[in-house]
N, CA, C and O of each residue as an XYZ file, in Angstrom:
616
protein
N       0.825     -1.199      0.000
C       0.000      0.000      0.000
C       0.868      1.262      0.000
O       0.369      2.148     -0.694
N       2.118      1.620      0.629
C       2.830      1.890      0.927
C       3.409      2.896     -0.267
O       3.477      4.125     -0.305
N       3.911      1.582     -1.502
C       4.082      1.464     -2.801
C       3.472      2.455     -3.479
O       3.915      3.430     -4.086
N       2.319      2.028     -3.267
C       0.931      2.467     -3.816
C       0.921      3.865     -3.886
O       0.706      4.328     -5.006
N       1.145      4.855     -2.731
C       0.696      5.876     -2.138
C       2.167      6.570     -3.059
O       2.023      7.143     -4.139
N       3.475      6.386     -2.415
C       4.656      7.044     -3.047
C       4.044      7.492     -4.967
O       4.196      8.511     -5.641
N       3.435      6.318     -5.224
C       3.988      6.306     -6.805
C       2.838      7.312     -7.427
O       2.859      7.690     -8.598
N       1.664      7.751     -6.308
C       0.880      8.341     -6.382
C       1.218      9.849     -5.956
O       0.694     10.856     -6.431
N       2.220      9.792     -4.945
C       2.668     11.375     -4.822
C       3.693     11.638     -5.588
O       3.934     12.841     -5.680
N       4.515     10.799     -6.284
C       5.633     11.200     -7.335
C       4.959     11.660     -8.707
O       5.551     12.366     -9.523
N       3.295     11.055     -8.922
C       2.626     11.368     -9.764
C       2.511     12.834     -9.918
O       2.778     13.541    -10.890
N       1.793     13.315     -8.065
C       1.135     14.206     -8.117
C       2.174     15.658     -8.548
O       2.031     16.797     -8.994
N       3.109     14.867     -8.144
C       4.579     16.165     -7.911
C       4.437     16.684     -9.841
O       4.326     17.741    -10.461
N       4.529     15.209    -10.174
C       5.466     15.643    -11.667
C       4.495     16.227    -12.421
O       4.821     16.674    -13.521
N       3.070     16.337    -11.955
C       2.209     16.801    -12.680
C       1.709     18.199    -12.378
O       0.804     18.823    -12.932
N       2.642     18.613    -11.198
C       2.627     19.478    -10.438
C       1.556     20.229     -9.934
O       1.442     21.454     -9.901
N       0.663     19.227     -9.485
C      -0.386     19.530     -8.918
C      -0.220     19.176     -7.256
O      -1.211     18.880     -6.589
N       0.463     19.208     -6.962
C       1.302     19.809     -5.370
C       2.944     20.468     -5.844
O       3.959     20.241     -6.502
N       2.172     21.566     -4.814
C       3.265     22.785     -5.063
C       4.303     22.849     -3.502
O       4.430     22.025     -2.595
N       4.882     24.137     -3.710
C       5.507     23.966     -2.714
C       5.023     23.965     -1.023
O       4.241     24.860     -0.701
N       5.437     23.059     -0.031
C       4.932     22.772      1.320
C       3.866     21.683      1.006
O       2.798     21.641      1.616
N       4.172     20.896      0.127
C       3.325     20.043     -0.746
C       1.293     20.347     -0.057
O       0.468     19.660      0.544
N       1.334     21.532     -0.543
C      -0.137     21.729     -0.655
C      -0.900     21.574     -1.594
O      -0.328     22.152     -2.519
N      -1.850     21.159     -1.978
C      -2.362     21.419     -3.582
C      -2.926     22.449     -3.785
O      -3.395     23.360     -3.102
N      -2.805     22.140     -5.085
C      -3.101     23.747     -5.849
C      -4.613     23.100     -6.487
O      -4.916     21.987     -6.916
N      -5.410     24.449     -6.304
C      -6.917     24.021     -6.854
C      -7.329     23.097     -7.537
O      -6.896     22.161     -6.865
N      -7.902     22.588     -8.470
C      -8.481     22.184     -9.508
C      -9.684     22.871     -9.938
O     -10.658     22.635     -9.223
N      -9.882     23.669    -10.930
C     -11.049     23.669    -11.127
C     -11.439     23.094    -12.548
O     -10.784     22.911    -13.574
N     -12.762     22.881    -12.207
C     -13.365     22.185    -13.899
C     -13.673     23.413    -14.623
O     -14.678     24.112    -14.496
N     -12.882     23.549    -15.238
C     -13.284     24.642    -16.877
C     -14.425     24.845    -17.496
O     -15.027     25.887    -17.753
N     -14.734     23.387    -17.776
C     -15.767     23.271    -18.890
C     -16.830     22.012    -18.246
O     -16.557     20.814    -18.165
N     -17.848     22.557    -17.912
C     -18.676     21.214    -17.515
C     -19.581     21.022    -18.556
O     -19.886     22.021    -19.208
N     -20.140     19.808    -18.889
C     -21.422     19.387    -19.234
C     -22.040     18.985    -18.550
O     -21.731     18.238    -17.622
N     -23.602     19.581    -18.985
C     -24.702     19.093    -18.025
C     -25.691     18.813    -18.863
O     -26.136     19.523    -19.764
N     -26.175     17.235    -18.371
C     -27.434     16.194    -19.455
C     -28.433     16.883    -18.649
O     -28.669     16.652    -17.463
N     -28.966     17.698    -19.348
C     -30.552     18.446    -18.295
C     -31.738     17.337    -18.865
O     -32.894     17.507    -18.476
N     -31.435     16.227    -19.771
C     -32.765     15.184    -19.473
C     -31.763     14.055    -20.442
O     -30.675     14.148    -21.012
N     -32.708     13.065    -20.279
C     -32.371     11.827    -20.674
C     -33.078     11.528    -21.905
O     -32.856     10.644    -22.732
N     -34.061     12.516    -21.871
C     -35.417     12.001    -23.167
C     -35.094     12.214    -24.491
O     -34.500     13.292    -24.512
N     -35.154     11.847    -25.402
C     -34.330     12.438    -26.820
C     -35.563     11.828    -28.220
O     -36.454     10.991    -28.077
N     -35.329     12.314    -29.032
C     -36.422     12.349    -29.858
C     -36.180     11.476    -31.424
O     -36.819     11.235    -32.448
N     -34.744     11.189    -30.798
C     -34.287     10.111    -32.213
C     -33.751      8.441    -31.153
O     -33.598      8.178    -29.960
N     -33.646      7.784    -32.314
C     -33.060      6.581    -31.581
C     -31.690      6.179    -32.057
O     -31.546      5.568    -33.116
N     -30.445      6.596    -31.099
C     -29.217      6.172    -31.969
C     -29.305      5.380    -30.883
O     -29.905      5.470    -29.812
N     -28.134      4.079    -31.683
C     -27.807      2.940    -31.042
C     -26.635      2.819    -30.243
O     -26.192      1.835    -29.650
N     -26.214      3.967    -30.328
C     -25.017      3.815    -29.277
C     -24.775      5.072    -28.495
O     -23.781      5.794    -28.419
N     -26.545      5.163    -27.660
C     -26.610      6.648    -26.973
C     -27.362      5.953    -25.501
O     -28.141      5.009    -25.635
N     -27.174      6.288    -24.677
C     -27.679      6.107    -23.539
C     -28.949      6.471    -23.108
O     -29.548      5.727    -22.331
N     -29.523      7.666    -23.559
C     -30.902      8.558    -23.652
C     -31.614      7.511    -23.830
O     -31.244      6.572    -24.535
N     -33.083      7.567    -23.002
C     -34.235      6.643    -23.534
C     -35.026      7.673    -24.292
O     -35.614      8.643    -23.813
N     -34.960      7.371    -25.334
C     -36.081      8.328    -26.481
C     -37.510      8.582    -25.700
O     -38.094      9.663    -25.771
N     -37.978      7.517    -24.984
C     -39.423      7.639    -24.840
C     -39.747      8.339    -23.625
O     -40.951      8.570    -23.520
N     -38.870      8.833    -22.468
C     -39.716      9.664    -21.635
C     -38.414     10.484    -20.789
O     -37.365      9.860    -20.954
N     -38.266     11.525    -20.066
C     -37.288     11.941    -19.052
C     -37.099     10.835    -18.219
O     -37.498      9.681    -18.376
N     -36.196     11.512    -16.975
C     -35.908     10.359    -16.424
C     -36.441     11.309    -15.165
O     -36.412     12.530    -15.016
N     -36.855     10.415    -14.465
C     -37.593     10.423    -12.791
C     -37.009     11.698    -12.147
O     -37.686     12.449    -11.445
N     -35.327     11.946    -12.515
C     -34.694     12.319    -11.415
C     -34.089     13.905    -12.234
O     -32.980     14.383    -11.993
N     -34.910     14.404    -13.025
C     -34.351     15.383    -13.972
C     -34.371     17.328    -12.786
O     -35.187     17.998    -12.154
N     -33.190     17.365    -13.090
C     -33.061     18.865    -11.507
C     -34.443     19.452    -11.948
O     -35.166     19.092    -12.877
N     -34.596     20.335    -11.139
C     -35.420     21.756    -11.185
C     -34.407     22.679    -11.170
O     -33.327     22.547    -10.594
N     -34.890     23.898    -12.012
C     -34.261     24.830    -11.882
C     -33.441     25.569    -10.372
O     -32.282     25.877    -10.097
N     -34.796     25.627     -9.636
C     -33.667     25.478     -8.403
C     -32.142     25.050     -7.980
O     -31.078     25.565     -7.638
N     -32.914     23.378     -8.304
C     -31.654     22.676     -7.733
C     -30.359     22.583     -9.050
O     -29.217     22.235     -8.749
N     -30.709     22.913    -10.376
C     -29.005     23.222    -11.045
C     -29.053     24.655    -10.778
O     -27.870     24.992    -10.721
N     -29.782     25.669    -10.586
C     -28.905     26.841    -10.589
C     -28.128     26.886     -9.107
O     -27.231     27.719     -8.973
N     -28.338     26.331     -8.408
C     -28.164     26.121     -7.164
C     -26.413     25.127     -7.746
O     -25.351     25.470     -7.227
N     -26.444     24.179     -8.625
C     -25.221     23.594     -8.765
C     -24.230     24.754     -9.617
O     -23.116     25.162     -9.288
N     -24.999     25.095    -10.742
C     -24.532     26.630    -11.469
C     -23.616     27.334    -10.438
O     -22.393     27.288    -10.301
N     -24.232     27.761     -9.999
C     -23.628     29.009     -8.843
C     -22.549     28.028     -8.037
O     -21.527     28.667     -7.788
N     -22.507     27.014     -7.685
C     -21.178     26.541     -6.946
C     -20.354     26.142     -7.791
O     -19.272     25.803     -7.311
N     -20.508     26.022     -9.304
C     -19.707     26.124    -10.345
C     -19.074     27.244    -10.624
O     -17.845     27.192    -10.665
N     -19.732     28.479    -10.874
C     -18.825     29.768    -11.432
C     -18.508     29.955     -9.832
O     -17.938     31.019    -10.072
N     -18.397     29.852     -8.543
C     -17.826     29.633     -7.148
C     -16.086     29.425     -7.220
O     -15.184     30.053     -6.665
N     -16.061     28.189     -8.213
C     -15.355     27.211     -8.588
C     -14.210     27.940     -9.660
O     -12.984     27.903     -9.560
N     -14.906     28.502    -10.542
C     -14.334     29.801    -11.534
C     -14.462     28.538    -12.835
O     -13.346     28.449    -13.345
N     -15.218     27.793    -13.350
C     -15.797     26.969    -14.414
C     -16.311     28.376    -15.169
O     -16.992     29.358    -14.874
N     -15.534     27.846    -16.377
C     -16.144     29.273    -17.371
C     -17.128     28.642    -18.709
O     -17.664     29.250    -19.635
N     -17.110     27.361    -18.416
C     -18.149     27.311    -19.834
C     -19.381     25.654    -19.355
O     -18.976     24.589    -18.890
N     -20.557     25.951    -19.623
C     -20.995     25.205    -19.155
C     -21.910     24.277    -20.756
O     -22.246     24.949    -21.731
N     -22.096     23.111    -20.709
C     -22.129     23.012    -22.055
C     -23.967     22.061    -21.633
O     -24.245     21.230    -20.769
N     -24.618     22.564    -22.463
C     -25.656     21.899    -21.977
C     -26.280     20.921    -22.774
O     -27.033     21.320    -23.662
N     -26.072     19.480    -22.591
C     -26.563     18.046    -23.637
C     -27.599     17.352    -22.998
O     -28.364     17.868    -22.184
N     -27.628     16.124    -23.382
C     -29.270     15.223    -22.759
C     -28.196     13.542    -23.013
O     -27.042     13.172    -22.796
N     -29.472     12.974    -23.584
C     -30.854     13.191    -24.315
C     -30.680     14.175    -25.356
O     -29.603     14.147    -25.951
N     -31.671     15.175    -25.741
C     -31.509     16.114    -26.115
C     -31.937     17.197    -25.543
O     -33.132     17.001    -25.323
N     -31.604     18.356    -25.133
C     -31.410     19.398    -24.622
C     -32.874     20.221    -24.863
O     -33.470     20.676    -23.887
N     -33.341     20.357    -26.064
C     -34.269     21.417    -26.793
C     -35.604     20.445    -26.064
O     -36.546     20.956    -25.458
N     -35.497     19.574    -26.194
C     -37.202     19.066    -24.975
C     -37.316     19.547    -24.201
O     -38.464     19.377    -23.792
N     -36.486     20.494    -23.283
C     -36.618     21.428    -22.282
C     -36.335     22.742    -22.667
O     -35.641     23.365    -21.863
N     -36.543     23.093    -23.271
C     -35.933     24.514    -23.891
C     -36.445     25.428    -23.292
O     -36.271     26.373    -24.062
N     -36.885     25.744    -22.565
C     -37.595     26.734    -21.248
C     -36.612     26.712    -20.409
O     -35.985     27.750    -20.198
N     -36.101     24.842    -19.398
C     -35.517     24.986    -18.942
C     -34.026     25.434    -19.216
O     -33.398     26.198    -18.483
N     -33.627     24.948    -20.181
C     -32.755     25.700    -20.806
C     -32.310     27.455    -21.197
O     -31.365     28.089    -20.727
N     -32.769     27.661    -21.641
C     -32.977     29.264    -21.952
C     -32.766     30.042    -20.774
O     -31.988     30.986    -20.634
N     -33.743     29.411    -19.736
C     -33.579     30.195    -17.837
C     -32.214     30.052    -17.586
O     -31.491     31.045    -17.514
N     -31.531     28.238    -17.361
C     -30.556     28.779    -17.167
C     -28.967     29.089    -17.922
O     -27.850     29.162    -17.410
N     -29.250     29.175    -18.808
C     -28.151     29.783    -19.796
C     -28.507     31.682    -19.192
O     -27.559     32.315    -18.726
N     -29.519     32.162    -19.268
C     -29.398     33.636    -18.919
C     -28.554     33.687    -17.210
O     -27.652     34.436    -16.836
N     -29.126     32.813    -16.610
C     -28.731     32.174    -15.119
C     -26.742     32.317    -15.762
O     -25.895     33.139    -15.414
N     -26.672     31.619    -16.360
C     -24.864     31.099    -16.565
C     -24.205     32.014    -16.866
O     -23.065     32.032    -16.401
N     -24.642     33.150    -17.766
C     -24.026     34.542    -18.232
C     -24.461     35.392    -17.324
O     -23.804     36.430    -17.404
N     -25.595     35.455    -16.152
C     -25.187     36.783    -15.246
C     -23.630     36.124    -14.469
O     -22.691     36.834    -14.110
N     -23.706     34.499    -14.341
C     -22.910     34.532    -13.136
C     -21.716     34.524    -13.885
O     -20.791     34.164    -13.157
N     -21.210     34.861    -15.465
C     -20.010     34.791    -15.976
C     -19.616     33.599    -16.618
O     -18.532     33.655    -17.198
N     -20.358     32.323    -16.662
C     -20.115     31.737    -17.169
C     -20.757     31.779    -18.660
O     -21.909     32.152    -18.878
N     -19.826     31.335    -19.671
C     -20.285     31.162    -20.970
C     -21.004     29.831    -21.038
O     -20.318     28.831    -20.828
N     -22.618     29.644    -21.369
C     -22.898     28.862    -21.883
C     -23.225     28.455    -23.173
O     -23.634     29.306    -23.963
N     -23.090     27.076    -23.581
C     -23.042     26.292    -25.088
C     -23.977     24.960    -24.975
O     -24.315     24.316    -23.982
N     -24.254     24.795    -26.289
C     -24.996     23.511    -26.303
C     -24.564     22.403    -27.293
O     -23.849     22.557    -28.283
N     -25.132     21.250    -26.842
C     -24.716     19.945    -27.900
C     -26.324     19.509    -28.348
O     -26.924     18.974    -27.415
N     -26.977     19.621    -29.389
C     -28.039     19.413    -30.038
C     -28.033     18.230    -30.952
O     -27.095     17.961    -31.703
N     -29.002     17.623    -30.857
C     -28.860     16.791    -32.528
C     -29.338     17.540    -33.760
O     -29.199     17.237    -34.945
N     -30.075     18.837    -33.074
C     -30.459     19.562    -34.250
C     -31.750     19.871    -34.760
O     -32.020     21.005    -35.154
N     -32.774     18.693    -34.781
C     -33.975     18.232    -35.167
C     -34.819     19.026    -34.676
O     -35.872     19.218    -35.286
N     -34.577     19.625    -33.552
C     -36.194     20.734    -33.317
C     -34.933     22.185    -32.904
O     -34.949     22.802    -31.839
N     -33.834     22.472    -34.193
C     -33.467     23.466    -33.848
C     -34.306     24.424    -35.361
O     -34.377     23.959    -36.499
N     -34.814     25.717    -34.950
C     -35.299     26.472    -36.313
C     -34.975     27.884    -35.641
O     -34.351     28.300    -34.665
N     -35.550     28.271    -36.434
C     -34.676     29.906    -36.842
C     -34.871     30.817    -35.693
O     -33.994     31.597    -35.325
N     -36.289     30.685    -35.005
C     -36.891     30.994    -34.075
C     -36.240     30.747    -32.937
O     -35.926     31.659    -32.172
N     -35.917     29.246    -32.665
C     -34.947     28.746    -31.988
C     -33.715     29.142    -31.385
O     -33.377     29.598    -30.292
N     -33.087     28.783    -32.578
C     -31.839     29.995    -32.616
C     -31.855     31.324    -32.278
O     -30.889     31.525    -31.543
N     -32.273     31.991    -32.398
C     -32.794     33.264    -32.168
C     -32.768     33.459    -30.254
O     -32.094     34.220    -29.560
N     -33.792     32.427    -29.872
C     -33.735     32.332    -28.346
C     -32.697     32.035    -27.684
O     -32.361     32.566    -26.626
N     -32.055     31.067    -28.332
C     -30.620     30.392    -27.844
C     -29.622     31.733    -27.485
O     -29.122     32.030    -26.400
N     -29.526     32.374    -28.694
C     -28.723     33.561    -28.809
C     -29.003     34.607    -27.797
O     -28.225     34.909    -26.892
N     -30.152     35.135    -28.007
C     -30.445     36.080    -26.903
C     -30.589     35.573    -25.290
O     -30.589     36.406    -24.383
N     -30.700     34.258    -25.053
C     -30.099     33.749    -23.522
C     -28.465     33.600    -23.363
O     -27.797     33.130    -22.443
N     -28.187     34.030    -24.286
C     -26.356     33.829    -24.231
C     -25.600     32.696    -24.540
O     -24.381     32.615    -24.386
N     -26.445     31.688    -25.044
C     -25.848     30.657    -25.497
C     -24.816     31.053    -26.464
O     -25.302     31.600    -27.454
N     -23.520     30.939    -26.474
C     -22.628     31.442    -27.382
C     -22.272     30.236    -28.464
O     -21.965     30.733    -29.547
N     -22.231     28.846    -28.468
C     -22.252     28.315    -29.516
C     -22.969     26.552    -29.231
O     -23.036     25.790    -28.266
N     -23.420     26.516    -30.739
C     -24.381     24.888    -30.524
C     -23.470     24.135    -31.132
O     -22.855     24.554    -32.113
N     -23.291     23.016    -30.653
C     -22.380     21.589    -31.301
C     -23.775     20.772    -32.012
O     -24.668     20.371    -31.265
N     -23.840     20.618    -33.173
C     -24.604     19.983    -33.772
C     -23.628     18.286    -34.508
O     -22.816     18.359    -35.430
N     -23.973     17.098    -33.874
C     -23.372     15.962    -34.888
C     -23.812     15.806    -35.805
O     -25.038     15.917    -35.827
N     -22.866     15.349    -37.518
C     -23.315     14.971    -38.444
C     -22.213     13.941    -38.194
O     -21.109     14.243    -37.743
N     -22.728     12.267    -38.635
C     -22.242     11.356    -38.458
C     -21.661     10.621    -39.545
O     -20.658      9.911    -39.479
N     -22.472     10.882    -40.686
C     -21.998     10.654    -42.143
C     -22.121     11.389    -43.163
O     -23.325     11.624    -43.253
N     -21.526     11.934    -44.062
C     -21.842     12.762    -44.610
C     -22.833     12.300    -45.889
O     -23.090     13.296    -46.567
N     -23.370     11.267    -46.338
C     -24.000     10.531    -46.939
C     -25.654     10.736    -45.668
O     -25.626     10.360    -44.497
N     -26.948     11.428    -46.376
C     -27.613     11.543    -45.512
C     -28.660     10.276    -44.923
O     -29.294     10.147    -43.876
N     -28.463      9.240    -46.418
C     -29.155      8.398    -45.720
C     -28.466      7.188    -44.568
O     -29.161      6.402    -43.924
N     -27.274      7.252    -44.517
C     -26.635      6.689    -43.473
C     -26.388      7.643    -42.044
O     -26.151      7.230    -40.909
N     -26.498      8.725    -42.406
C     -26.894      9.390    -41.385
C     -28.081      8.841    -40.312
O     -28.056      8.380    -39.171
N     -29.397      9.220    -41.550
C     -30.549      8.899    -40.888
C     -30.935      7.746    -40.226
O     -31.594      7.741    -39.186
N     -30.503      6.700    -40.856
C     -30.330      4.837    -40.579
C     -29.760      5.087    -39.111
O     -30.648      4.858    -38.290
N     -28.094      5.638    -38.287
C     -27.547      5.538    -37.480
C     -28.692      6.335    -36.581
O     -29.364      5.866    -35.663
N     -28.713      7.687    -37.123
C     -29.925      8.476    -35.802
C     -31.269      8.042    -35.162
O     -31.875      8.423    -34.161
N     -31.536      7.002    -36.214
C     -33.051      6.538    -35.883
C     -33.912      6.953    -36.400
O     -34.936      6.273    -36.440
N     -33.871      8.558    -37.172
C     -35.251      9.023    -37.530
C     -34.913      9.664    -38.976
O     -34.019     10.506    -39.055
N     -35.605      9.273    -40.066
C     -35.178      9.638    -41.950
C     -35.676     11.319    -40.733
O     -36.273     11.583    -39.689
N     -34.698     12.163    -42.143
C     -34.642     13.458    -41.856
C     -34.090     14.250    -41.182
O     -34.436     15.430    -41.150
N     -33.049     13.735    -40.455
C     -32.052     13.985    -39.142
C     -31.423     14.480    -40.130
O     -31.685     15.652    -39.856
N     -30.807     14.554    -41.057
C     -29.551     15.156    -41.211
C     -29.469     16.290    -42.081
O     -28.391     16.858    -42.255
């Protein structure tokens, strides 16, 4: 155990995440993602999301702005918001992305895309969302659509 522990503080040294009087030096997370639901509106086969409903245990606004705020605490400057897919809540979303830019953090999103429109965008933007990650998986659209689950995804 002994072993164990040394090869773990020779780690910590060389990575220099203990400084001098071997204290550590912060960590903070930069960039978080947060799955604000599980529910998603396509079926890929190698996604965790159950297409057909949220999940039991999805925050309230409360309780993530409540995690929000001990994040920019933290000095996390970008918060990235995925699922499932994200836009099934787009209320909740929108609140707290305006929530993420009073407290300084930049927020972003990961979309599949499918219920993003112009209108959309539009909201995204004016809550401060500064940029959407949209996947395209093949550039061939009907192998696209085959992998996403739903013709028209791409």
């Amino acid at each position: 155990m002994a072993d164990v522990r040394l090869k773990l503080f020779e780690m910590l040294l060389r990575l220099k995440l203990l400084g001098k009087g071997l204290k550590a030096k912060p960590l903070t997370p930069q960039v978080v993602s947060y799955a604000v639901t599980n529910a998603c509106n396509l079926k890929c086969p190698h996604c965790h999301a159950n297409a057909k409903r949220a999940s039991l245990n999805e925050l309230s606004f409360e309780e993530a702005a409540g995690a929000i705020t001990d994040l920019a605490t933290l000095g996390t400057e970008v918060l990235i918001f995925s699922g499932g897919e994200p836009l099934l809540r787009k209320k909740f979303v929108l609140k707290l992305a305006e929530y993420c830019s009073d407290l300084g953090i930049i927020p972003a999103m990961l979309t599949n895309g499918t219920l993003l429109d112009y209108k959309t965008a539009l909201e995204l933007k004016n809550a401060g969302i500064l940029a959407v990650g949209i996947p395209i998986d093949y550039a061939d659209p009907k192998r696209h659509d085959e992998f996403r689950g739903l013709p028209g995804s791409f």
